[in-house]
N, C-alpha and C positions, 0 to 999 in steps of 0.2 A: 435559533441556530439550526442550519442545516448542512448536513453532511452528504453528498450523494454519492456514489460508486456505481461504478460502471465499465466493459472492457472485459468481465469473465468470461469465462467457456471451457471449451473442451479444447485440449491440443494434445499432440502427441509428445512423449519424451523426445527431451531438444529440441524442441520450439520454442516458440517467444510469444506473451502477451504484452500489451502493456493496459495497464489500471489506470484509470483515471479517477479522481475526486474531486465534485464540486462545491465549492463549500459556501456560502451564505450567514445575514444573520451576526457576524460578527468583525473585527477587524481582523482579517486572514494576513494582511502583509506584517501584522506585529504578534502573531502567533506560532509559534514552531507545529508540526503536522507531525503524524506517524501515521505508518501502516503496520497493522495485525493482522497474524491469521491464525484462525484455530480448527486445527485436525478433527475428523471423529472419531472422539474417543479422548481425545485430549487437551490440554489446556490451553488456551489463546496466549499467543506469543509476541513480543514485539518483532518487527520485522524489520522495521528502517526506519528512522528518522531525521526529519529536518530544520534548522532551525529557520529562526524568522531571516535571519541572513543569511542565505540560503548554501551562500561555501562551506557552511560546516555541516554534515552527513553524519550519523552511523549506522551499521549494519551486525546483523547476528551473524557468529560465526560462518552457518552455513547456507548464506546466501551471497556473501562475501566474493566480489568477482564476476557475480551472474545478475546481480539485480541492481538497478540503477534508481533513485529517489530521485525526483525535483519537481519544481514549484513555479511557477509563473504568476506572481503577485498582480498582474494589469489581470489577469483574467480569474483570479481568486480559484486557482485548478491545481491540486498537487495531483501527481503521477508517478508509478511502478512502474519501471521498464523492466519486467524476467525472461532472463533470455536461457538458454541451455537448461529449462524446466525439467525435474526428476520427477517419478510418482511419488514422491515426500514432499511434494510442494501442495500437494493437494488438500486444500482448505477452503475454508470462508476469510474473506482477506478482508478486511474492515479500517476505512479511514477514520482516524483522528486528529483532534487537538493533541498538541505535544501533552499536556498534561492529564491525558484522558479522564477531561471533564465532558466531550462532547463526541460523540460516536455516528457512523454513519450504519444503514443498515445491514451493509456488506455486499461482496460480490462471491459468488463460486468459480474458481478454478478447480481443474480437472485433468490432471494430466492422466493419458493414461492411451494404450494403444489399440 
Protein backbone atom coordinates (compact mmCIF):
# COMPACT_ATOMS: atom_id res chain seq x y z
CA UNK A 1 0.00 0.00 0.00
CA UNK A 2 0.91 3.30 -0.87
CA UNK A 3 -0.10 6.61 0.00
CA UNK A 4 1.58 9.76 -1.70
CA UNK A 5 0.78 13.49 -0.94
CA UNK A 6 1.63 16.12 -2.79
CA UNK A 7 0.36 20.08 -3.54
CA UNK A 8 2.08 21.71 -0.01
CA UNK A 9 3.71 24.99 0.33
CA UNK A 10 3.78 28.19 1.41
CA UNK A 11 0.77 30.69 0.82
CA UNK A 12 -0.30 33.64 2.16
CA UNK A 13 -3.59 33.99 4.55
CA UNK A 14 -6.60 33.59 2.03
CA UNK A 15 -5.29 31.73 -0.42
CA UNK A 16 -5.92 28.39 -1.76
CA UNK A 17 -4.10 25.01 -2.08
CA UNK A 18 -5.15 22.21 -3.16
CA UNK A 19 -3.58 18.59 -1.83
CA UNK A 20 -3.52 15.82 -3.69
CA UNK A 21 -3.22 11.97 -2.80
CA UNK A 22 -2.09 9.10 -4.72
CA UNK A 23 -2.84 6.08 -3.36
CA UNK A 24 -1.79 2.40 -4.67
CA UNK A 25 -1.53 -1.14 -3.49
CA UNK A 26 -5.08 -1.50 -2.65
CA UNK A 27 -8.73 -1.26 -3.71
CA UNK A 28 -9.05 2.53 -3.35
CA UNK A 29 -12.67 2.79 -5.10
CA UNK A 30 -14.14 0.46 -1.91
CA UNK A 31 -12.11 2.31 0.57
CA UNK A 32 -13.29 5.57 2.22
CA UNK A 33 -9.99 8.23 2.61
CA UNK A 34 -9.21 10.96 5.02
CA UNK A 35 -7.09 13.72 5.53
CA UNK A 36 -5.15 14.80 8.70
CA UNK A 37 -3.21 17.31 9.94
CA UNK A 38 -1.09 17.82 12.90
CA UNK A 39 0.22 21.32 14.25
CA UNK A 40 3.54 21.78 16.01
CA UNK A 41 2.96 21.18 19.16
CA UNK A 42 -0.06 19.49 18.78
CA UNK A 43 -2.04 16.47 18.17
CA UNK A 44 -2.92 15.18 14.59
CA UNK A 45 -6.50 15.90 13.86
CA UNK A 46 -8.91 14.47 11.34
CA UNK A 47 -9.69 17.04 8.79
CA UNK A 48 -12.19 15.64 6.22
CA UNK A 49 -13.38 12.57 5.16
CA UNK A 50 -14.65 10.50 2.44
CA UNK A 51 -16.51 7.63 1.88
CA UNK A 52 -16.11 4.86 -0.75
CA UNK A 53 -19.23 6.61 -2.42
CA UNK A 54 -18.10 9.55 -2.47
CA UNK A 55 -21.52 11.88 -1.81
CA UNK A 56 -21.05 11.33 1.68
CA UNK A 57 -18.21 13.96 3.26
CA UNK A 58 -17.43 15.25 6.58
CA UNK A 59 -15.55 17.83 7.94
CA UNK A 60 -14.15 19.37 11.46
CA UNK A 61 -15.83 22.23 12.61
CA UNK A 62 -13.23 24.60 11.59
CA UNK A 63 -12.65 23.90 8.26
CA UNK A 64 -16.34 23.73 7.55
CA UNK A 65 -17.08 26.06 4.28
CA UNK A 66 -13.40 26.59 3.23
CA UNK A 67 -12.10 23.01 2.43
CA UNK A 68 -13.46 20.77 -0.10
CA UNK A 69 -12.69 16.68 -0.06
CA UNK A 70 -13.06 14.53 -3.23
CA UNK A 71 -11.95 11.56 -4.89
CA UNK A 72 -11.80 10.35 -8.44
CA UNK A 73 -11.84 6.62 -8.27
CA UNK A 74 -10.65 6.01 -12.36
CA UNK A 75 -7.45 7.63 -11.27
CA UNK A 76 -7.23 6.22 -7.49
CA UNK A 77 -6.42 10.34 -6.28
CA UNK A 78 -8.33 11.85 -3.44
CA UNK A 79 -7.96 15.63 -2.93
CA UNK A 80 -8.09 18.79 -0.40
CA UNK A 81 -9.35 21.90 -1.95
CA UNK A 82 -8.36 24.85 1.10
CA UNK A 83 -9.33 27.77 0.05
CA UNK A 84 -9.54 31.07 2.54
CA UNK A 85 -6.38 29.50 4.41
CA UNK A 86 -5.69 31.14 8.16
CA UNK A 87 -2.22 30.81 9.98
CA UNK A 88 -4.14 27.75 12.06
CA UNK A 89 -4.16 25.78 9.18
CA UNK A 90 -0.65 25.35 9.37
CA UNK A 91 0.31 21.74 9.53
CA UNK A 92 1.66 18.53 8.15
CA UNK A 93 -1.68 17.28 6.26
CA UNK A 94 -1.48 13.52 5.88
CA UNK A 95 -3.61 11.16 3.67
CA UNK A 96 -5.39 8.07 4.68
CA UNK A 97 -7.49 5.09 4.51
CA UNK A 98 -10.90 6.06 6.14
CA UNK A 99 -9.93 3.65 8.81
CA UNK A 100 -6.45 4.78 9.47
CA UNK A 101 -4.88 1.48 8.97
CA UNK A 102 -2.66 3.08 6.07
CA UNK A 103 -0.89 6.50 6.12
CA UNK A 104 0.77 8.58 3.59
CA UNK A 105 3.97 10.54 4.55
CA UNK A 106 2.47 13.94 4.53
CA UNK A 107 2.74 17.17 2.96
CA UNK A 108 3.60 20.78 4.77
CA UNK A 109 1.34 23.66 4.41
CA UNK A 110 2.38 27.05 5.59
CA UNK A 111 0.36 29.75 5.66
CA UNK A 112 1.70 32.65 6.65
CA UNK A 113 2.66 36.26 5.17
Amino acid sequence: VQLVESGGGLVQPGGSLRLSCAASGFTFSGSAMSWYRQAPGKERELVAGISWVAGVTNYVDSVKGRFTISRDNDKNMVYLQMNSLKPEDTAVYYCATGGGRYWGKGTLVTVSS
